[in-house]
N, C-alpha and C positions, 0 to 999 in steps of 0.2 A: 763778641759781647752783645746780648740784648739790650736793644734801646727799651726807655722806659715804656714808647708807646707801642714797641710791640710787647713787650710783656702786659704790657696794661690793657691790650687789643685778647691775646690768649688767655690770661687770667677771663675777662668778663667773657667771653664764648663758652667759659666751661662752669664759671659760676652762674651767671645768668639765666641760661635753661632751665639749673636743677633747681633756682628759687625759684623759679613761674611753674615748674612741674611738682614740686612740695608746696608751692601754696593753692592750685590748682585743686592737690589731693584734699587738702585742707577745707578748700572751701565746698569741693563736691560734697564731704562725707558728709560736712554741717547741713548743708540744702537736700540731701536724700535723708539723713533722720528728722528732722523737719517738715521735707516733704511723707516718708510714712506719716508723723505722728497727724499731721492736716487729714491724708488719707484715712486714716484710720477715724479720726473723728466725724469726713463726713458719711463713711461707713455707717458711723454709728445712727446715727442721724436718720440715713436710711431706711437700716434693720428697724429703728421706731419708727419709722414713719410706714414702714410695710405692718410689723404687727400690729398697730394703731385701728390699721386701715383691714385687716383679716377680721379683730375683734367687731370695728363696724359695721363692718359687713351680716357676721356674727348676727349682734344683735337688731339688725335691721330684719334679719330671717327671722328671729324668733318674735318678732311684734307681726310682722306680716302673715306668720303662723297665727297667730291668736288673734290678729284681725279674719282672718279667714275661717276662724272656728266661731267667732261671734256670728259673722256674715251668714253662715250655715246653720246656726242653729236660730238665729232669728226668722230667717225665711223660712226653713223649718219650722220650727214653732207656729208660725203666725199664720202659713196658709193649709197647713196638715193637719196641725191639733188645733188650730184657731183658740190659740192660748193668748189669755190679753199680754199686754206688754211688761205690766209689770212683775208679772209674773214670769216671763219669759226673761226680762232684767236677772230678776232675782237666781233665777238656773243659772243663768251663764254665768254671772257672778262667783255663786257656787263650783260651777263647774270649771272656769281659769283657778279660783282659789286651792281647790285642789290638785293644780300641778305642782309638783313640788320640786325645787331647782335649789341650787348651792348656794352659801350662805351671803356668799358675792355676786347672787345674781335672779333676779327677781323681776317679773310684769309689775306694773302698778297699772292704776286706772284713774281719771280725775277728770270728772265733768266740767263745763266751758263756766260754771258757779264757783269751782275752787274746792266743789267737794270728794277728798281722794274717795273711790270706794274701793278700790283696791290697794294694801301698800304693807310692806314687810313691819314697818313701824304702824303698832296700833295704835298709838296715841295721836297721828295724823288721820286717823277715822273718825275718830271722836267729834271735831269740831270743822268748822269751814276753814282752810289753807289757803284763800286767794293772795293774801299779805305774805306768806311765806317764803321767809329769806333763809340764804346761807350765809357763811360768818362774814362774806365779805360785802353784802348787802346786795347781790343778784338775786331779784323778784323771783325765782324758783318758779311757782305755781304759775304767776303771770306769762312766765317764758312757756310753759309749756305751753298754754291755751292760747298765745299767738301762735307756736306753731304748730298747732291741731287746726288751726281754722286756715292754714293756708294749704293743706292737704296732709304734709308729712314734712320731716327734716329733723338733722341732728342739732346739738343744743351742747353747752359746756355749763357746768356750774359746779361750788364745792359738794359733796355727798354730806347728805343732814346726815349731823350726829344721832348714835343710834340706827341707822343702815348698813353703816359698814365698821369697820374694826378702827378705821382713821379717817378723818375728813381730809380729802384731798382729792382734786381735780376729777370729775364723772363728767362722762361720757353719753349722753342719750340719745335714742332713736325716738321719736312719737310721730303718731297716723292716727290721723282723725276717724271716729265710727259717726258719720255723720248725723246719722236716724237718729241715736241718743243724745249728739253731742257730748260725745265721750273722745277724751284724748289717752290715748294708750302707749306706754310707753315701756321701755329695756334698757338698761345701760349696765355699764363696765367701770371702773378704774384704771388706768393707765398704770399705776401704781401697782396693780397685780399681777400684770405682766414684766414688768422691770427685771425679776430675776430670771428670766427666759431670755432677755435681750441683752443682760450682762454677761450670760453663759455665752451667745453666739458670738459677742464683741469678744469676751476673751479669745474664743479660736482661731475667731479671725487677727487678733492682734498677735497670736502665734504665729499663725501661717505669716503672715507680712513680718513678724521679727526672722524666720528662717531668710527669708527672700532681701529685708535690709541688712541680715549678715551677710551673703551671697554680695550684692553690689557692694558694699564696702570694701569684700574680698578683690572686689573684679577690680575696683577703683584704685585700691591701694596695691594691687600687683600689677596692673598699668605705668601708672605710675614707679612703681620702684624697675621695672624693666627699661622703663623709657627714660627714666634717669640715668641708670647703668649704662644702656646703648649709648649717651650723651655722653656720658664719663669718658666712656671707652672714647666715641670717635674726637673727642676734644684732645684727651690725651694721645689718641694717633698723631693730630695733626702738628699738636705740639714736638710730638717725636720727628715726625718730616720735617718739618720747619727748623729742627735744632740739627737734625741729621744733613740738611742741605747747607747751613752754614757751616757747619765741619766740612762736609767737601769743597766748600767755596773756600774756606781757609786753607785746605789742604791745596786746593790747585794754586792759591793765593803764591803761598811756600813754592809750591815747586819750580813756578812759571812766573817768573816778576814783570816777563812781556808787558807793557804797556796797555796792548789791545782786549788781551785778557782780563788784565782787570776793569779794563772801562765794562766788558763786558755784563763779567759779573755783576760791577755794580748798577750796572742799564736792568739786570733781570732783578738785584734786590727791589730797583725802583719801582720794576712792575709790581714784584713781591707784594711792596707796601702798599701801591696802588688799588690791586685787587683786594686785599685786606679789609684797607677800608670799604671797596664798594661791598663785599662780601658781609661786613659788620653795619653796612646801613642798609643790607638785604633783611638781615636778621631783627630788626628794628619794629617791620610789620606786619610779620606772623606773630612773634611775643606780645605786640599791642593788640594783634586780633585774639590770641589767647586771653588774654588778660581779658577782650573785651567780651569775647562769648562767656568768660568765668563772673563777671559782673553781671552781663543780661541777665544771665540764671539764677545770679542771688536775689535781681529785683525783682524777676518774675517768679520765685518761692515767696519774697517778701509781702506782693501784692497777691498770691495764688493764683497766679495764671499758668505756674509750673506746672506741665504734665510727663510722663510718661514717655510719650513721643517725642516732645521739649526734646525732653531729656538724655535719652538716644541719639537724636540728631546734634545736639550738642556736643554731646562724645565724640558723634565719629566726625565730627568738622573740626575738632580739638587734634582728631587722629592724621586726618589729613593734610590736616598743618606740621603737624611733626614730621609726616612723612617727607613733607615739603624740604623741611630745614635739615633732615637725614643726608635729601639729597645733594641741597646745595655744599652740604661739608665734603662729598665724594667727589662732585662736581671739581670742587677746591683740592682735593684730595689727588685728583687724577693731573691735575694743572703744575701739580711741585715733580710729580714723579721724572725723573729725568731719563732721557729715552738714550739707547746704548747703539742705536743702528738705525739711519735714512726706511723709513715704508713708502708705500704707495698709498696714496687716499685722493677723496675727492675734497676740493678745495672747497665747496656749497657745505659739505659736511661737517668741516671744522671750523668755517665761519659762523653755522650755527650752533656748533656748541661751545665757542666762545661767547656768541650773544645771548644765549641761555642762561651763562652765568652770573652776565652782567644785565640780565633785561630787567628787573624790578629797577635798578637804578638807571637806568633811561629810560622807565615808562613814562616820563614827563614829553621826551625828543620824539618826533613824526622820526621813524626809523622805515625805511621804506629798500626790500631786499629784492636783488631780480636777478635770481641764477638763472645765466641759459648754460654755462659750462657742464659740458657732461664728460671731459678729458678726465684723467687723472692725472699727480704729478708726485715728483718723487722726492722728500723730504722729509724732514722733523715736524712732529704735525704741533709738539707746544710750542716750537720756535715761532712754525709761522701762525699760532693763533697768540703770541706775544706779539707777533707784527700787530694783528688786527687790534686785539685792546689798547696799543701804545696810537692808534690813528685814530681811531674812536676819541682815548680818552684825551688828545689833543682839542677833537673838534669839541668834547663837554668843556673844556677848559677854556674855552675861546666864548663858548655859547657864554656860560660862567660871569668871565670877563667883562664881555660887552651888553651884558642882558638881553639875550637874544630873544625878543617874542615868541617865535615860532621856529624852536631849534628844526634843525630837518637835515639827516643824514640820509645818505643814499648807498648802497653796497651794490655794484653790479659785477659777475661776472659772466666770460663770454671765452669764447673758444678762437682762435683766428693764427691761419700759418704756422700749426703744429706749437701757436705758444696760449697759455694760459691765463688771462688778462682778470686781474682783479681791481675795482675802480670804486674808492673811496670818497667820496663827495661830500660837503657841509652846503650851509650858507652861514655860517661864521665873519663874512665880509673880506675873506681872501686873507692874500699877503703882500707886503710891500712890494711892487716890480724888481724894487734892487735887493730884497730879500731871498728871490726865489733860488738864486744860485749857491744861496750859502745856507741855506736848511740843513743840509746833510752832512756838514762840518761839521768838526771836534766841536762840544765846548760853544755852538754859537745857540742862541737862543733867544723864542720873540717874548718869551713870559720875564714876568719879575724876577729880579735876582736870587729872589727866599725860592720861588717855586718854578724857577725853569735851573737847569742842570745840564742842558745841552748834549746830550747823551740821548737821549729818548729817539731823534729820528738818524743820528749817526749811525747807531746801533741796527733800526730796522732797518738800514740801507747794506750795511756791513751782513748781516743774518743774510738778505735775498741773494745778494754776489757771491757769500762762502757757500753756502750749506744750499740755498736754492740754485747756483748761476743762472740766477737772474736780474733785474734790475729795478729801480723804482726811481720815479721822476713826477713832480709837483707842476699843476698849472693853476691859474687865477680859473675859476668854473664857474661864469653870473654870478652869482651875490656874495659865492665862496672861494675855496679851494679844493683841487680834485687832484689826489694821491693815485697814482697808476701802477700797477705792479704786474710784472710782465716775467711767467715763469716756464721753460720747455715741459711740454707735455708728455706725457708717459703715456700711452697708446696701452700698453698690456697691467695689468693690474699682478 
């Protein structure tokens, strides 16, 4: 029968991923239409601010055009035909008035007096303009003929009613003709390019709708894959885990031996052991999920989201899954129950026991020094059941006493064809009259709730059946040091 906290330990393995991976989805797809619709508006922005700057350009050539034709025909005039000035005025006058340009687009002319002599509106010739406002009360005439006298420069103000079809926002270039004090000038409407920039913004807010179809696909098929994988390896695990208490029941039945069951229930203990460090492994990839899925919201919130953000977001969202893929295999490999003694090296399986328990004693100075390069012949989860049941002794001592600076030691070494594995803390040892009865049924240094007395009976029982070998506890300066001593295998 399942205790509640392992059903309550499997339930959250299999629920918990798939809400941080559905809400993951969730909050991607909200920050990538978000982030288009931001993109997309400073596109627009852009595209105006480029037409803007083409039409200026525009008409900065077409004033510097017709300052260049005054320029020529006045020095022309004056020293060829030695035509007086005013008369020469009056041609060139003539002769710009006669260019004829679109109904949006027109030279004027207006002396540093305020008087236009050129202008698409005739009723601006008529009379002197130096007062001459638009509706919002910008001195027009005045703006111009300050910036006639500082050489040349563009200028903003409404278009006078009667120039263009609506008064709104113009654009001008003016350049001074010095010799007259004449300020010449061109401008545009922004307003008549609009329909030119709402055309490119809509293609463009096409192409970027194909492409935020495309990620929402990628995002949401990500996500429904990596949920599924999650599905699947939860529901494996849950199968081995129910699959190995039917066999534990079944030997249970067959074998009422004593030894036997102490055993099994030494291996459930680890079972639940590992469990939980396995479920407070899980604890800080889901929080760093969680927390790259937040950075992302506040950096769309504030717009600092990019592209790149974006990318590297993903694939560190990816790398972390891949993380937690493994620690389940890891876990995965740990229940499988092994049918026949192998050869392995014992460095080998010590690290890949501490592999699966290193996030949960990244707090403890863990300090590894294999010189063994023997092989030896054994059950390789039995004796990496040794090593997590010595480990998670010295966490429980560390735990206990608050140990400032927990510090574990693993050394092994080779010596007289035997295999020496040497377990070390500084947990502050064990009682002198303790040392002899570690390894008995049933005795135990922890509190009644949390020692069981099984944990080193067991790995003593494990190294003399299945290893013949031995294991013996000594007081080690500040600690205690666990020695396990196993015949070596020479041929692999």
């Amino acid at each position: 029968m399942r205790t509640y906290n392992e059903t309550s330990l499997l339930r959250n393995m299999s629920i918990v991923p798939i809400v941080v991976f559905i809400s993951f989805s969730i909050i991607m797809i909200s920050i990538i239409i978000n982030y288009h619709k931001q993109q997309l508006n400073r596109e627009a922005i852009h595209i105006k601010d480029d037409y803007i700057n083409i039409h200026k350009n525009i008409i900065k050539q077409e004033v510097l055009k017709i300052h260049n034709i005054i320029k020529f025909e006045y020095n022309e005039n004056r020293t060829v035909y030695k035509l007086p000035e005013e008369k020469i005025k009056h041609y060139i006058l003539e002769l710009i008035g006669s260019i004829e340009y679109d109904k949006n687009g027109y030279i004027f002319i207006v002396d540093y007096d305020g008087n236009f002599l050129i202008n698409i509106k005739q009723s601006l010739l008529s009379e002197n303009q130096i007062n001459l406002k638009d509706k919002d009360g910008t001195p027009v005439t005045k703006k111009i003929i300050t910036t006639a006298k500082k050489g040349e420069g563009y200028i903003s103000y409404i278009g006078i009613s009667g120039t263009h079809d609506l008064e709104t926002q113009k654009i001008s270039y003016i350049k001074s003709f010095p010799h007259w004090n004449w300020a010449i000038g061109y401008g545009f409407h922004p307003s008549d390019i609009q329909k030119s920039i709402d055309t490119k913004v809509d293609n463009l807010d096409k192409e970027q709708h194909v492409y935020l179809l495309e990620m929402i696909m990628i995002t949401v098929s990500i996500t429904v894959i990596l949920t599924i994988i999650l599905m699947i390896l939860s529901k494996n695990i849950e199968n081995i885990f129910k699959n190995y208490k039917i066999k534990i029941k079944i030997t249970e039945e067959k074998n009422k031996q004593k030894n036997e069951i102490i055993y099994h229930q030494s291996k459930m203990t680890v079972i639940g052991e590992l469990l939980s460090l396995i479920s407070h492994q899980w604890r800080q990839p889901l929080s760093q999920i969680n927390s790259i899925t937040l950075n992302m919201y506040l950096k769309q919130k504030n717009g600092s989201l990019n592209e790149d953000n974006l990318k590297k977001d993903i694939i560190s969202i990816e790398n972390t899954t891949q993380y937690l893929s493994q620690t389940i295999d890891d876990f995965s490999n740990f229940f499988v129950p092994e049918t026949e003694a192998k050869v392995f090296l014992v460095n080998d399986s010590i690290k890949h026991c501490i592999n699966i328990i290193n996030p949960s004693i990244s707090h403890i100075n863990l300090e590894l020094i294999f010189n063994s390069t023997h092989y030896v012949n054994g059950y390789i989860t039995l004796f990496q059941q040794i090593v997590l049941s010595l480990v998670s002794n010295s966490i429980d001592i560390f735990n206990k006493k608050n140990i400032c600076n927990p510090h574990i030691i693993i050394n092994t070494y080779d010596k007289d064809k035997f295999t020496f594995v040497e377990i070390s803390d500084n947990g502050g040892g064990i009682a002198q009259g303790n040392l002899s009865k570690i390894f008995d049924l049933y005795f135990s240094t922890k509190t009644h709730k949390k020692g069981s007395g099984l944990g080193l009976y067991i790995v003593k029982k494990i190294i003399t059946q299945h290893f013949h070998g031995d294991i013996f506890a000594t007081n080690f300066q500040d600690g205690v040091k666990f020695t396990i001593r196993i015949k070596s295998n020479d041929t692999k």
